[in-house]
N, C-alpha and C positions, 0 to 999 in steps of 0.2 A: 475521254472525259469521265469516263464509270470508274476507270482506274485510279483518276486522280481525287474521285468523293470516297474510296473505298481508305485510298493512303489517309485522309486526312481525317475518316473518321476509325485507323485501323492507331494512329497519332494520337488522338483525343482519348481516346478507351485509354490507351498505356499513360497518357501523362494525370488523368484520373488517378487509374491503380497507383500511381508514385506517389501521390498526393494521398490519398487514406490511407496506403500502408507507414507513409510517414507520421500522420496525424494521431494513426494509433501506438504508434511505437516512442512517440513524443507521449503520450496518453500515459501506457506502460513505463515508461521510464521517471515521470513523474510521481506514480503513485506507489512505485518502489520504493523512493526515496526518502518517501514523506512518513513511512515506520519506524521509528525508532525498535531501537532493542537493546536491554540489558544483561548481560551475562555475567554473574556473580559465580567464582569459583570456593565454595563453601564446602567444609567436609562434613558428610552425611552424619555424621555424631550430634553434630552442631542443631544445638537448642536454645531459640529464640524467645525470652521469658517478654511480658510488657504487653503492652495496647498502642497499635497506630491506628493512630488519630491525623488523617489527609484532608484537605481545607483543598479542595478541591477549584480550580477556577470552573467560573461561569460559564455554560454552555459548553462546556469541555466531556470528552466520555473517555474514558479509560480504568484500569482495572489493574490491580498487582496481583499476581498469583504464585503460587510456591507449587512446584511440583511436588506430586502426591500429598499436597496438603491440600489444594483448593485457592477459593480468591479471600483474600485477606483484607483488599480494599477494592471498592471501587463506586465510582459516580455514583448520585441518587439517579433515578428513572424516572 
């Protein structure tokens, strides 16, 4: 009888574990997928004269940045 409460809670513990490590890997895999990303292949010569002007939606955060130049747009705060 001890043997068969030890199996059933040695069962419960592992189908647990299966269950959060899937929950978090569903977790992971969604908030991967939700980043976009840009890669612009521009040659470093390349000088961008003008003003943008980004009309930003509502309650949205994001930001454009140029490397080694800094952020060039992004959301109010």
């Amino acid at each position: 009888m001890f043997k068969s409460h030890k199996k059933h809670h040695f069962f419960l513990v592992f189908v647990i574990g299966i269950i959060v490590v899937a929950i978090l890997g569903l977790f992971k895999a969604l908030t991967l997928t939700n980043k976009p990303r840009l890669l612009l292949n521009i040659p470093k010569s390349y000088h961008a004269v003008g003003n943008l002007n980004i009309k930003w939606p509502y309650g949205t955060e994001g930001a454009i940045m140029i490397d080694r130049y800094g952020i060039i747009s992004q959301t109010p705060h």
